[in-house]
Backbone as CSV, one residue per row, in Angstrom:
resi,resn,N_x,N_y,N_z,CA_x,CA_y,CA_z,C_x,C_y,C_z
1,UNK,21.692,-50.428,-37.294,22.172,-50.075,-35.966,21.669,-48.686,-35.602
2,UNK,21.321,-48.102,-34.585,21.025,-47.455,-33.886,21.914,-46.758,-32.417
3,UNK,21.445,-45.457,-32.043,22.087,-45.282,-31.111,21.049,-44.586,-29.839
4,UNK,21.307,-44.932,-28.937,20.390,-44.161,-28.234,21.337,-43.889,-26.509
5,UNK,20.637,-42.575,-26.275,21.537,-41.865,-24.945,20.450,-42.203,-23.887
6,UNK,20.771,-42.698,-22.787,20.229,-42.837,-21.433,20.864,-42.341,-20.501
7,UNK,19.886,-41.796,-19.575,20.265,-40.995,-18.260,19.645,-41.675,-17.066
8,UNK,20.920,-41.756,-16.069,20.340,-42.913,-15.506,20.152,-41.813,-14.132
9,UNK,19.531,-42.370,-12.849,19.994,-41.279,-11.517,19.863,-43.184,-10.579
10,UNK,21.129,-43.001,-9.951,21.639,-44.192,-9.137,21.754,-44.004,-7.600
11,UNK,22.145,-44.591,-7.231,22.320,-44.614,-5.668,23.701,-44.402,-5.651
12,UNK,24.496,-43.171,-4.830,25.614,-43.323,-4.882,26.695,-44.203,-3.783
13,UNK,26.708,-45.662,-4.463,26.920,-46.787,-3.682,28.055,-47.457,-4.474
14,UNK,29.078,-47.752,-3.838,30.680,-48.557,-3.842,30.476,-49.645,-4.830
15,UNK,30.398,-49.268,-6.083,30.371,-50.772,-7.179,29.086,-50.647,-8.068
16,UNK,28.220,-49.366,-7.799,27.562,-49.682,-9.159,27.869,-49.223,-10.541
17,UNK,28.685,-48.371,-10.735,29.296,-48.098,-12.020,29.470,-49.838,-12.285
18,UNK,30.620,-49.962,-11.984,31.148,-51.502,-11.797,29.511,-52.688,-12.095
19,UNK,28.429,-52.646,-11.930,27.573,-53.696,-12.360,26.992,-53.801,-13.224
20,UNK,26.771,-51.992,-13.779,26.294,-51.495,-14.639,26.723,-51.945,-16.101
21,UNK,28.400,-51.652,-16.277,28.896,-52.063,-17.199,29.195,-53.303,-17.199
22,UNK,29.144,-53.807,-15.821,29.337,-55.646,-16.537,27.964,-56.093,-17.004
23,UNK,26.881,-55.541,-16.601,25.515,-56.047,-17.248,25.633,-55.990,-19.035
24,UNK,26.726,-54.778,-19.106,26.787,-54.688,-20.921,27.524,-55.312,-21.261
25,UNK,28.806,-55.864,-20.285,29.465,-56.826,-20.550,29.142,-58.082,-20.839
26,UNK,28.356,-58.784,-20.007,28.039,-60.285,-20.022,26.973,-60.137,-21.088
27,UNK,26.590,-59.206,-21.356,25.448,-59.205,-22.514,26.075,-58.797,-23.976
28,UNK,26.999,-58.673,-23.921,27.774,-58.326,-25.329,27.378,-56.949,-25.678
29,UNK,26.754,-56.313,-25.304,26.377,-54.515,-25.431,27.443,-53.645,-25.624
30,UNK,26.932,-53.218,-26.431,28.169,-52.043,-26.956,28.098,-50.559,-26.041
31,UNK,29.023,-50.017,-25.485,28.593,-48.692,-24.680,29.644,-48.146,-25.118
32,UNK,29.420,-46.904,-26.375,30.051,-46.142,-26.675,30.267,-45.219,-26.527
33,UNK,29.645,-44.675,-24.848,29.936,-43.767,-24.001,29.405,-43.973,-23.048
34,UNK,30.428,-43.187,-21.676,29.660,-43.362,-20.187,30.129,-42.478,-19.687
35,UNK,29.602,-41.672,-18.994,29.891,-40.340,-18.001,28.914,-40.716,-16.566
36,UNK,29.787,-40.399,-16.073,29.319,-40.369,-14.592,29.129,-39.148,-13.174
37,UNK,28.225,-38.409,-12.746,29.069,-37.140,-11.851,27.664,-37.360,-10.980
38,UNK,27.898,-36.222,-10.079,27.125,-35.891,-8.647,26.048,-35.535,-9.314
39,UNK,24.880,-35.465,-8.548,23.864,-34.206,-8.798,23.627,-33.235,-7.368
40,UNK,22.526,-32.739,-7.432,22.612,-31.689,-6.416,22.266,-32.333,-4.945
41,UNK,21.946,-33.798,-5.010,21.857,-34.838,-3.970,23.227,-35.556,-3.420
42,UNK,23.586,-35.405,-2.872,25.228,-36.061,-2.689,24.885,-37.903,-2.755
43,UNK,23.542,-38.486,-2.211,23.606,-39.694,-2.337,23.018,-40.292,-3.885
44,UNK,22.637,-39.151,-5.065,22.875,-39.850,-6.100,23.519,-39.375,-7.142
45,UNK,23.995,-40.103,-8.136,24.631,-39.867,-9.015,24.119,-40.330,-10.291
46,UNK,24.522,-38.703,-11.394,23.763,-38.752,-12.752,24.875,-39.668,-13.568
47,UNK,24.107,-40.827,-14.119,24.941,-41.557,-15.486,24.346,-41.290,-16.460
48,UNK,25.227,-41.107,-17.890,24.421,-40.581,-19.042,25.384,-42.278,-19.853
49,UNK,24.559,-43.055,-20.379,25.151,-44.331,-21.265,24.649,-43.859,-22.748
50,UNK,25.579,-43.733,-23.880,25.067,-44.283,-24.864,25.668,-45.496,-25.807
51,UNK,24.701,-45.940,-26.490,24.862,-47.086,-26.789,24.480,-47.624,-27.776
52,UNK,24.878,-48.134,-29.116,24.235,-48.973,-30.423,23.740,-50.063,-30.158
53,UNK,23.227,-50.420,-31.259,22.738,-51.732,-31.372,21.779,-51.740,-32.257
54,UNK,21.044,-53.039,-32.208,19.623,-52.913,-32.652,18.170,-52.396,-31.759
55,UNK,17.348,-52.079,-32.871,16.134,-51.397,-31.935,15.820,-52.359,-30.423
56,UNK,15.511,-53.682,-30.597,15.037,-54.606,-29.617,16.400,-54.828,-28.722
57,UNK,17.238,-55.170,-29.179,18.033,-54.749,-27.646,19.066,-54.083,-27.228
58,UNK,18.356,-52.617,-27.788,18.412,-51.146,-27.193,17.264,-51.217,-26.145
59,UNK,16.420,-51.538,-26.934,14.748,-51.883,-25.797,14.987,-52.512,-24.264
60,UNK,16.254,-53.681,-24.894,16.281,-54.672,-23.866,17.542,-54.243,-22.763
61,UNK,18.347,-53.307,-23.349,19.482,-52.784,-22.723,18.531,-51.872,-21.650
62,UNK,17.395,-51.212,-21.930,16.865,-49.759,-20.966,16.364,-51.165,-19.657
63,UNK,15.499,-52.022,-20.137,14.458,-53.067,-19.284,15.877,-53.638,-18.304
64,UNK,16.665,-54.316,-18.886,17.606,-54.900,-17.886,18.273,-53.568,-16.975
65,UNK,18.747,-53.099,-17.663,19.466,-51.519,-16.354,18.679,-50.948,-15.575
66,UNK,17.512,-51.158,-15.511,15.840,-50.493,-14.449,15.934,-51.592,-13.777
67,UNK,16.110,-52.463,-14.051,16.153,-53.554,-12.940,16.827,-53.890,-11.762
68,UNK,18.670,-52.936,-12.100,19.324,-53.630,-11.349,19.058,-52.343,-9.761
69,UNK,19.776,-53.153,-9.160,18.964,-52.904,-7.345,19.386,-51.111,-7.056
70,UNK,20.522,-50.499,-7.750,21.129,-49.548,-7.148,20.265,-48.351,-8.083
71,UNK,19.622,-48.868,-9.484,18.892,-47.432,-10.004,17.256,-47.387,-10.048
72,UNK,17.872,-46.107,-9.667,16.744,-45.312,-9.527,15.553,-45.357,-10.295
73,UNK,16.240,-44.464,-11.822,14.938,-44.217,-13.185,16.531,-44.435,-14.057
74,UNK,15.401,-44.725,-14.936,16.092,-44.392,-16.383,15.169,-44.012,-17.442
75,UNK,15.966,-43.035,-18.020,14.990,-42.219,-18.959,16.234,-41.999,-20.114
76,UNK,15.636,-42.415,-21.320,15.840,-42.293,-23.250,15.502,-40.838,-23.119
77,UNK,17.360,-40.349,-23.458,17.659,-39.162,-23.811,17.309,-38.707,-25.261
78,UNK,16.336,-38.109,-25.911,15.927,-38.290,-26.730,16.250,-36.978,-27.376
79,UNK,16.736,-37.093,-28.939,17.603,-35.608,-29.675,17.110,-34.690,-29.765
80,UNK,15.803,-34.506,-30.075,14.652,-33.303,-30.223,14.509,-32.968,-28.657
81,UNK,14.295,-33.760,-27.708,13.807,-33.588,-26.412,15.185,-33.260,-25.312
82,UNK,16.590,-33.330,-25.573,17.538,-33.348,-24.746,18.608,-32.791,-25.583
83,UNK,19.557,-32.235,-24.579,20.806,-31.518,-24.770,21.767,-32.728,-24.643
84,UNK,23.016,-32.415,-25.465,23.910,-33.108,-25.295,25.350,-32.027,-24.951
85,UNK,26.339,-32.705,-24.814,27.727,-32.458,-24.326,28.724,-32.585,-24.466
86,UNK,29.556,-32.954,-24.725,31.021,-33.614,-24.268,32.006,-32.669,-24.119
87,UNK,32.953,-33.022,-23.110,34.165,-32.083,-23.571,35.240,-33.101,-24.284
88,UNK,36.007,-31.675,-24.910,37.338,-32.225,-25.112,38.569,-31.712,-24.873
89,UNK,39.978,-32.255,-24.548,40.904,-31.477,-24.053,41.955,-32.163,-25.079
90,UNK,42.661,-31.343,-26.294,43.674,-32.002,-27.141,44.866,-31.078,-26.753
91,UNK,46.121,-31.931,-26.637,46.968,-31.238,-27.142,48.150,-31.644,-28.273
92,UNK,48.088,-30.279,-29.254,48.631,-30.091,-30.291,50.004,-29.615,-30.207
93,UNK,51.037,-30.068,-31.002,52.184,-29.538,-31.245,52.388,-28.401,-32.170
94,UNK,52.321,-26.719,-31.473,52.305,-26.254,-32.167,53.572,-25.026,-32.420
95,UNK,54.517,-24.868,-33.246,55.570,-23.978,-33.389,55.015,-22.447,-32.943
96,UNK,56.193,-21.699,-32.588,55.580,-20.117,-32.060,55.241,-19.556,-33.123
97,UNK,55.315,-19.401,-34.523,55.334,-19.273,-35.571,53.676,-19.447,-36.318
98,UNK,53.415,-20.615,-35.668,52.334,-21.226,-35.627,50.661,-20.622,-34.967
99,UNK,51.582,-20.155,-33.437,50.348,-20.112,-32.241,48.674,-19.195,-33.143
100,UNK,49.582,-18.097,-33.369,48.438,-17.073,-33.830,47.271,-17.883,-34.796
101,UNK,47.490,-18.322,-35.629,46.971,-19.590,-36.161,45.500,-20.229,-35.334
102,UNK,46.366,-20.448,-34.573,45.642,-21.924,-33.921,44.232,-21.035,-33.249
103,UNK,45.180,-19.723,-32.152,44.451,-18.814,-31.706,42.838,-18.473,-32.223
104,UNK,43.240,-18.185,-33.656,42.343,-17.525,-34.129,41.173,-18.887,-34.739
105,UNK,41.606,-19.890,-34.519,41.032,-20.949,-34.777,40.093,-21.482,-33.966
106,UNK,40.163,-21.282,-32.567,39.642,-21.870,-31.079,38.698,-20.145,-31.091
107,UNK,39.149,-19.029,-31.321,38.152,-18.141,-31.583,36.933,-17.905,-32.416
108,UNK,36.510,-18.455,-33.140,35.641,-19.104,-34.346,34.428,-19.097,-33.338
109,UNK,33.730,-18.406,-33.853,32.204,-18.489,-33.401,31.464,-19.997,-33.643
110,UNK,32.059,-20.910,-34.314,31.719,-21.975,-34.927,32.099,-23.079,-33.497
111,UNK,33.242,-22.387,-33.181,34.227,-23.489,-32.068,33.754,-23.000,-30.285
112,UNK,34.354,-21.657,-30.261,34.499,-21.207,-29.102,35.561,-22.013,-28.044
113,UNK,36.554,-22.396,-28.128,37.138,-23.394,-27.468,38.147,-22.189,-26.698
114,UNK,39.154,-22.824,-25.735,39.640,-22.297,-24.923,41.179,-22.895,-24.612
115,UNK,41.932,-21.916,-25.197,43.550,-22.708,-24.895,43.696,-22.397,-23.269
116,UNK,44.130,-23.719,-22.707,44.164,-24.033,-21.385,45.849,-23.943,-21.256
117,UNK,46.860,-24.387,-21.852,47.858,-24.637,-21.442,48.620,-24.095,-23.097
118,UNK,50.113,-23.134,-22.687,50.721,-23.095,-24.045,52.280,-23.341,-23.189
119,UNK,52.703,-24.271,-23.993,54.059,-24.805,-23.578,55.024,-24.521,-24.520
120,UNK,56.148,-24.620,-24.247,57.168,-24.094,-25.527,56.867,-24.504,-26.832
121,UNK,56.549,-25.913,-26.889,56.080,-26.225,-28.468,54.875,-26.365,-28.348
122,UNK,53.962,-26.540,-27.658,52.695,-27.257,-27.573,51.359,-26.415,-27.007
123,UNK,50.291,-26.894,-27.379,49.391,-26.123,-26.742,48.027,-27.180,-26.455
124,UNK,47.407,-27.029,-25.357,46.534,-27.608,-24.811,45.221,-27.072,-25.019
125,UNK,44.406,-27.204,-25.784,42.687,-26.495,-25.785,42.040,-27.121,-25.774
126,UNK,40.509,-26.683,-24.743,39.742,-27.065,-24.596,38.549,-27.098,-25.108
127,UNK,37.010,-27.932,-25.793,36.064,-27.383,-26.351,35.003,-28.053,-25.700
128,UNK,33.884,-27.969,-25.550,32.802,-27.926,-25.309,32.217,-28.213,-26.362
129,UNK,30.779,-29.685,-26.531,30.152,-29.242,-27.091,29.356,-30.776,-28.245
130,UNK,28.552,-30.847,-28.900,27.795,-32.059,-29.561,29.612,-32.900,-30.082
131,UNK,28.730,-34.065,-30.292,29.959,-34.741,-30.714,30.640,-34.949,-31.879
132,UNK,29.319,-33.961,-32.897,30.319,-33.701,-34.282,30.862,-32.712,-34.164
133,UNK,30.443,-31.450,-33.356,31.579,-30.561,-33.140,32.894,-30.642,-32.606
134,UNK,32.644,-31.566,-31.755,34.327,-32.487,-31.142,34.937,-33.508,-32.517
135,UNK,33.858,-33.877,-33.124,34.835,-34.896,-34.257,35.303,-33.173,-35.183
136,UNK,34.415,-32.513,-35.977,34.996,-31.752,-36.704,36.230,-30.613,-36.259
137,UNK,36.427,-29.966,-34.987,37.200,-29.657,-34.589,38.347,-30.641,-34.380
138,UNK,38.740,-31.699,-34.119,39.964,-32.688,-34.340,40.148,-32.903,-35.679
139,UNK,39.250,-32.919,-36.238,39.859,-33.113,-37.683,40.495,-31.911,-38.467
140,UNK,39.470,-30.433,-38.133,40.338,-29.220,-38.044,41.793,-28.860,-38.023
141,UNK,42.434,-29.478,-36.780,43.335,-29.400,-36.065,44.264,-30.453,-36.520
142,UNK,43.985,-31.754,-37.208,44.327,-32.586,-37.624,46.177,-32.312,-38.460
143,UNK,46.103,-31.142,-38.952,46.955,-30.688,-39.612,48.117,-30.540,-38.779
144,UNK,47.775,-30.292,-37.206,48.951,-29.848,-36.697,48.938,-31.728,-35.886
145,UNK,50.455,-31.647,-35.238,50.857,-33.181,-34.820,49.895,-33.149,-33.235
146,UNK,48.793,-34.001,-33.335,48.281,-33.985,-32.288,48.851,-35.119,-31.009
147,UNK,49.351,-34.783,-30.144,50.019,-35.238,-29.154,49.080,-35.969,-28.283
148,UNK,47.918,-35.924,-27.747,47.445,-36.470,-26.778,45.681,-35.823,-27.058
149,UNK,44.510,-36.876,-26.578,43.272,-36.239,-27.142,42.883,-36.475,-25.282
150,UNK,41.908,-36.170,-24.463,40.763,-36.641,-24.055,39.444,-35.865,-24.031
151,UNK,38.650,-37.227,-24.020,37.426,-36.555,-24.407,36.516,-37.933,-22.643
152,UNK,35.376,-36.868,-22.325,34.561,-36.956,-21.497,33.200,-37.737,-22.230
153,UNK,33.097,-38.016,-22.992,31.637,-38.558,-23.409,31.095,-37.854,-23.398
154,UNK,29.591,-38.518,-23.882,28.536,-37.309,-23.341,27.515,-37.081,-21.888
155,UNK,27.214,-35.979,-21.962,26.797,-35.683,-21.017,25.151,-35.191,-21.234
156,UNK,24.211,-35.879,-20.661,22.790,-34.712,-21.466,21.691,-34.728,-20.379
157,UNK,21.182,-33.667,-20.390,19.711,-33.095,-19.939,18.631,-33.912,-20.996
158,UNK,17.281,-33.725,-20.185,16.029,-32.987,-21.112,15.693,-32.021,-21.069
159,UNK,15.790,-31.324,-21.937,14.959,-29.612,-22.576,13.813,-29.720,-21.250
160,UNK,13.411,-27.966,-20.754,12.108,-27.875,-19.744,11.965,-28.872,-18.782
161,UNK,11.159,-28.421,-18.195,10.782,-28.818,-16.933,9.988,-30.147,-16.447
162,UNK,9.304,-30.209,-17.872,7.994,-31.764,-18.089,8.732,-33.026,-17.719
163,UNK,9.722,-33.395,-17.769,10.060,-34.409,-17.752,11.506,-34.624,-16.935
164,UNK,11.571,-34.235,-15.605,12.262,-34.115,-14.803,11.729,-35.812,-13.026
165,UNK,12.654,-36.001,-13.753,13.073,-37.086,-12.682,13.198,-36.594,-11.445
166,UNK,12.429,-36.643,-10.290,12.844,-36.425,-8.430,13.161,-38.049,-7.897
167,UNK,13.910,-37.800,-7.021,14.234,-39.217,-6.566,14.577,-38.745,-5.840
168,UNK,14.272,-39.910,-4.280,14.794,-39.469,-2.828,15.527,-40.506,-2.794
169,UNK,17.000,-40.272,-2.628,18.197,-41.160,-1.995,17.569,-42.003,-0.734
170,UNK,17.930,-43.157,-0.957,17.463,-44.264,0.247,18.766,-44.151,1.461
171,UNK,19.734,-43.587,1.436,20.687,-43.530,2.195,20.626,-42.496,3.250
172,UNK,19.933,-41.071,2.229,19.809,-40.213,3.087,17.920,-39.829,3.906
């Protein structure tokens, strides 16, 4: 099995998230992540999919999603050639006794994370960042009673300028 990240640029049109993933649906495709947001075009929108499988239909997952009517390009986010992302937002149950702890934990040049919310028992932080740094930071933290996780998928560029996708929105 294999994994590979695609970046898609779409038409921003009422239901294509929605065709996208039923194409992985009716095809039995595994999508073990999907992020979706604006780009600096209001009529399209960046999708980043990644996804296992086998080599040939990983192959066959990129050929069918170029096909369907609403995208644009798709381009294999590739590890040497592209940045990756995710956030994450956990919150931990943590005693006052505790906080300084945690503090100095989300301070870690290793982490850099950011407590967003501290509630009488609990605290909310945020991290940034590859997705073993999001698995190893939860497991970090693991110690204290983790109350609630979310995480954004990933999100990725390509490194420089060479390989930059333009697309003119058909709407606008």
């Amino acid at each position: 099995m294999q994994k590979k990240a695609f970046q898609l640029l779409v038409e921003n049109n009422s239901g294509v998230l929605s065709r996208i993933s039923g194409l992985f649906s009716r095809r039995g495709y595994n999508i073990e992540s999907i992020t979706a947001g604006s780009t600096s075009n209001p009529g399209i929108t960046r999708i980043t999919i990644v996804a296992t499988g086998e080599p040939d239909i990983l192959e066959q997952i990129e050929k069918q999603v170029a096909k369907l009517v609403d995208v644009l390009s798709i381009v294999e986010l590739r590890g040497e050639e592209s940045v990756y992302r995710e956030l994450l937002m956990i919150k931990i149950r943590v005693l006052p006794e505790q906080r300084a702890a945690v503090v100095a934990l989300t301070e870690t040049d290793v982490f850099r994370a950011n407590i967003i919310d501290v509630g009488p028992d609990s605290m909310i932080i945020e991290l940034t960042g590859t997705q073993n740094k999001v698995d190893d930071f939860i497991a970090l933290v693991d110690c204290y009673e983790i109350l609630e996780i979310a995480r954004t998928g990933i999100a990725g560029l390509t490194r420089g300028t060479d390989k930059i996708v333009r697309v003119e929105s058909k709407q606008f």
